[in-house]
ZAMARGU-4260 file (C-alpha; in steps of 0.2 Angstrom, whole numbers, plus 5000, padded with zeros to 4 digits):
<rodrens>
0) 4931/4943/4797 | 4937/4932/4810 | 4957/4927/4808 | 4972/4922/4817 | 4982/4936/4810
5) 4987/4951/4821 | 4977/4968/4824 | 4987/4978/4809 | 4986/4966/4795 | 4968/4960/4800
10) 4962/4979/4800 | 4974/4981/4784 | 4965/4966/4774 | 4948/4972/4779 | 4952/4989/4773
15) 4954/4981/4757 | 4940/4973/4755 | 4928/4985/4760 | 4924/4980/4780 | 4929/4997/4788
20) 4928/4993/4808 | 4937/4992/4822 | 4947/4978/4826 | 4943/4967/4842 | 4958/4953/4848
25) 4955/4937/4854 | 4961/4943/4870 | 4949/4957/4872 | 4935/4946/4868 | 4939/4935/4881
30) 4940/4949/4894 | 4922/4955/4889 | 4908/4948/4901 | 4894/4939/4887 | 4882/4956/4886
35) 4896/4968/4884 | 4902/4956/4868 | 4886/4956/4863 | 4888/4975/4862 | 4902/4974/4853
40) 4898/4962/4839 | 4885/4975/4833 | 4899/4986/4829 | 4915/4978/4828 | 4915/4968/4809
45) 4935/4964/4810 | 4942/4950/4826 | 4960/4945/4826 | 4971/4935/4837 | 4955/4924/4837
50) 4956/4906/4845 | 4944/4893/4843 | 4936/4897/4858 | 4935/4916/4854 | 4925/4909/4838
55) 4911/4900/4848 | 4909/4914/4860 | 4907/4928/4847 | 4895/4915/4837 | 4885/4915/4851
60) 4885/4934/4854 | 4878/4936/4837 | 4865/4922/4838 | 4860/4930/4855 | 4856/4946/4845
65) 4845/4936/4835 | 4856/4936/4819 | 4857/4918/4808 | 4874/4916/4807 | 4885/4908/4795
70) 4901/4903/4799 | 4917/4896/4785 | 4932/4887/4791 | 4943/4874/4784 | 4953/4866/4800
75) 4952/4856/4813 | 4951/4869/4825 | 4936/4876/4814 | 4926/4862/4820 | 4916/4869/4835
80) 4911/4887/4827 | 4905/4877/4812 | 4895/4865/4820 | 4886/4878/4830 | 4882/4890/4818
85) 4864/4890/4810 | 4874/4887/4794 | 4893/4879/4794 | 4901/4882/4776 | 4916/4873/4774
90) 4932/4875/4762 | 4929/4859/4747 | 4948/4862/4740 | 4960/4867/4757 | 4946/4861/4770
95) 4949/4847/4783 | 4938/4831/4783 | 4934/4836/4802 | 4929/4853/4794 | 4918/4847/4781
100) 4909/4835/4794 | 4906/4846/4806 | 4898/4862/4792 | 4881/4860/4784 | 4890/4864/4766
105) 4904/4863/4756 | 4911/4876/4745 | 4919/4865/4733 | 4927/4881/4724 | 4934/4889/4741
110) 4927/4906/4732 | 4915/4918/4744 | 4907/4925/4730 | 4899/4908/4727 | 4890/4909/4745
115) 4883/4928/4740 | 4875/4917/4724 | 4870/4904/4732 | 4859/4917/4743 | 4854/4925/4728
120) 4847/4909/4723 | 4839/4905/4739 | 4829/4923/4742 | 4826/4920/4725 | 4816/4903/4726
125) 4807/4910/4744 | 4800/4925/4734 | 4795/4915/4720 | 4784/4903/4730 | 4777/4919/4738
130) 4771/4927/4724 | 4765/4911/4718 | 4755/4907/4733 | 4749/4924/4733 | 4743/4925/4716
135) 4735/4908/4715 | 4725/4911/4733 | 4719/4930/4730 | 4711/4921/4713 | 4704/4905/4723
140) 4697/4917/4738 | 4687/4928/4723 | 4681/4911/4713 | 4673/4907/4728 | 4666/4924/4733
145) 4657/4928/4717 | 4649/4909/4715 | 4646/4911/4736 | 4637/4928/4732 | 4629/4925/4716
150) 4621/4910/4723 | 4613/4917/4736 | 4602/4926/4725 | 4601/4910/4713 | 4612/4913/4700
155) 4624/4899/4695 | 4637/4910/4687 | 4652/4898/4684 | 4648/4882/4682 | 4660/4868/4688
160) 4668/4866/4670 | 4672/4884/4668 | 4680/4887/4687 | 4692/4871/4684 | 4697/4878/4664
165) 4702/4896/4675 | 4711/4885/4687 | 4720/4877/4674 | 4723/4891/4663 | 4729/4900/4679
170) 4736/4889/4689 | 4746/4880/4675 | 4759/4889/4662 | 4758/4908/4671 | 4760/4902/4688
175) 4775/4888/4682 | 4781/4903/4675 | 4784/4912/4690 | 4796/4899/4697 | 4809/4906/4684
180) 4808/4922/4690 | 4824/4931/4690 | 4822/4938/4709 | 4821/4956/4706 | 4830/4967/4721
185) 4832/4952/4733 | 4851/4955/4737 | 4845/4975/4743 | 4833/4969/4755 | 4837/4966/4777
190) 4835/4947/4780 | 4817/4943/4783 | 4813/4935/4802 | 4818/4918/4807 | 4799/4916/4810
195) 4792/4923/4796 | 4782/4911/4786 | 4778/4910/4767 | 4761/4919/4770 | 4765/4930/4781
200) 4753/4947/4786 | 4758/4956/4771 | 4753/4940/4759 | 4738/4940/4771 | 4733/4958/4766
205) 4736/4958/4748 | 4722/4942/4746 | 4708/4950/4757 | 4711/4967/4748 | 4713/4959/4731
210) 4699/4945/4732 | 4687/4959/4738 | 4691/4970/4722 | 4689/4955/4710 | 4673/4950/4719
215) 4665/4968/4719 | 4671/4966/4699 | 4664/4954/4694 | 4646/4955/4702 | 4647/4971/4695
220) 4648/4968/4677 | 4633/4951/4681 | 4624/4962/4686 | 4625/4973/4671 | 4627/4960/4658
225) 4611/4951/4666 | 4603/4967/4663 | 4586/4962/4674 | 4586/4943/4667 | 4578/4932/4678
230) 4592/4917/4675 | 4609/4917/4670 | 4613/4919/4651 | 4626/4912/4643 | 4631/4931/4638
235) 4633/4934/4657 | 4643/4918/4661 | 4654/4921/4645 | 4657/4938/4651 | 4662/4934/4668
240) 4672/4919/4665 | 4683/4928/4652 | 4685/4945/4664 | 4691/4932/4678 | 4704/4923/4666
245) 4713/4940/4660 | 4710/4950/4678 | 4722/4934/4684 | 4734/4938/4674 | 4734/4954/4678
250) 4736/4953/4696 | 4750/4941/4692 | 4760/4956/4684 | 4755/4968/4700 | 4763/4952/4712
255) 4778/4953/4704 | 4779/4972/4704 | 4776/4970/4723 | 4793/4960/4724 | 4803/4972/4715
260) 4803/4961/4699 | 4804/4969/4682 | 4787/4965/4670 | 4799/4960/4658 | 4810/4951/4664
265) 4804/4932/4662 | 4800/4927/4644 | 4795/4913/4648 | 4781/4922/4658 | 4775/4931/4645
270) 4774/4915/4631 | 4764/4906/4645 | 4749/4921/4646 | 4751/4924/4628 | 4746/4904/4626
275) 4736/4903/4639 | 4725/4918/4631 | 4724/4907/4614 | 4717/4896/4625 | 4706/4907/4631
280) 4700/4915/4612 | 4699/4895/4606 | 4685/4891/4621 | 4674/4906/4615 | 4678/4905/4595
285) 4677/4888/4590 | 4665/4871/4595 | 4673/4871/4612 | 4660/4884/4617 | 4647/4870/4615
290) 4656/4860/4629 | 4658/4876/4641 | 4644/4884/4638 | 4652/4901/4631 | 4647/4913/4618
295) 4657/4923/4606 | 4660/4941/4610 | 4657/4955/4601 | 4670/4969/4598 | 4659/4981/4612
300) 4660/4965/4624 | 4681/4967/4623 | 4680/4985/4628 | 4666/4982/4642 | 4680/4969/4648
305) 4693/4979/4646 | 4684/4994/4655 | 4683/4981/4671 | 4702/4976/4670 | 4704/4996/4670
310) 4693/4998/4685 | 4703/4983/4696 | 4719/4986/4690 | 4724/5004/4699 | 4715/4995/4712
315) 4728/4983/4715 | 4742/4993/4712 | 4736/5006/4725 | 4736/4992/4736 | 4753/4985/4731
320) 4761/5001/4733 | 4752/5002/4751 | 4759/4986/4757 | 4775/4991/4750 | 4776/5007/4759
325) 4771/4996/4777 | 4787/4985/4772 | 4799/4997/4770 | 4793/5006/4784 | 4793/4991/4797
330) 4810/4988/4791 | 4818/5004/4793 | 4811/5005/4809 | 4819/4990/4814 | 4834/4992/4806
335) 4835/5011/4804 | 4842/5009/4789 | 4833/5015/4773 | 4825/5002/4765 | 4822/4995/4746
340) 4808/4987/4740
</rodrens>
């Protein structure tokens, strides 16, 4: 909190709204050389007596710590701190029009708690695009790894009209789905880097670990439902294209978990695996089959499948949970602060 008002009734208003600090003047800021206010800003939440100037400099201090900073105003005398700062939020109702030129955004409510929903909303649409690109390249890089494989030893397993029904079932209603996503524990987590990027090392981690399992999967059960076959049988290719379409969506599920987001939190998720599973049942029962080259499965065939998604899935977790551990631990190392999520 940064005002014009004296020492007392600065620390007195930040008191009340829950910023317990020390309170810095505008004169003793501008007595501090640049890495002794540097210092300071670290520790001190509460300025008075603050002058435009004295805005600009303790902006800097903070950006010099490599914080992204956002500063609100609504004067004229605003202007400089809201121009500089990474984001400059001006006042829509009592702001100047010098303020709301010079700030990125305008809060046309004048109410705070609109910029800790706004927030909200961004870290909410970052970590959906996460979990969406995560989820749809871990399945990519395990399509291609079992047709990669399987080839080599001249099996066609999926042809092209069953890889681009799991792309579709997969990469449509479920993964539109997550867009919706509620966000989870976004507000309880430290600010991620400046430079951190949508697929970043954890992202990274979590397609080679979970494009391996569902390679190693799915070789597994063609090579058991081949059972010595010189060729691929349609039983075999049945089995494996429907143990992909489910195992997707059951790495959907352990993405969301990663980013502290409740399995039942999005209907909407749930109504798009439930149809896209129809979809799935109406490829094997009915005269679609003829067009993708499927079977019907037999009861035993469900529990063999299940038996594979019971395999891979403690898999996943157990790397979830790992990558989860290295998070919090790489941000209370930085931060020493416990982490969530």
């Amino acid at each position: 909190m940064i005002t014009g008002d004296n020492a007392l009734t600065a620390g007195a208003i930040g008191a009340q709204i829950g910023i317990d600090s020390a309170v810095l003047t505008g004169s003793e800021v501008e007595a501090l050389d640049a890495e002794t206010l540097r210092e300071r800003v670290e520790t001190v939440d509460v300025f008075a007596r603050a002058e435009p100037t004295h805005k600009v400099r303790i902006l800097e201090a903070l950006q010099a710590n490599g914080h992204a900073v956002a500063m609100t105003g609504d004067g004229v005398n605003d202007a400089p701190a809201l121009k500089n700062a990474d984001v400059g939020i001006a006042m829509g109702v009592r702001g100047t029009d010098v303020a709301k030129e010079a700030s990125d955004i305008v809060l046309l409510d004048d109410n705070y708690a609109t910029i800790r929903t706004a927030i909200r909303r961004g870290r909410t649409i970052f970590d959906n695009v996460w979990k969406f690109v995560a989820y749809l390249l871990s399945a990519n890089v395990a399509e291609v790894a079992v047709v990669f494989i399987a080839s080599l030893f001249g099996f066609l397993i999926l042809p092209a009209v069953q890889l681009l029904w799991i792309n579709l079932l997969t990469d449509g209603l479920p993964a539109l789905a997550v867009g919706v996503d509620p966000g989870g524990d976004v507000m309880q987590r430290t600010p991620r880097e400046r430079a951190a990027g949508i697929i970043d090392a954890e992202m990274r981690r979590f397609i080679a670990g979970a494009g391996v399992t569902a390679t190693a999967l799915f070789l597994g059960l063609l090579w058991y439902t081949l059972d010595g076959a010189p060729s691929v049988t349609p039983y075999a290719m049945t089995m494996v294209f429907t143990g992909f379409v489910g195992f997707e969506f059951v790495k959907l599920y352990v993405v969301r978990w990663m980013r502290g987001t409740s399995p039942l939190s999005n209907p909407w998720l749930a109504l798009a695996v439930g149809g896209s599973m129809l979809l799935q049942l109406a490829v094997l029962y009915t005269p679609l089959n003829a067009y993708f080259g499927t079977v019907p499965l037999a009861l035993d065939d469900w529990g063999l499948v299940g038996l594979t998604y019971l395999l891979g899935a403690p898999v996943l977790v157990a790397l979830g949970w790992v990558l989860k551990r290295r998070r919090r631990s790489r941000v209370e190392s930085d931060t020493g602060a416990p982490a969530v999520s």
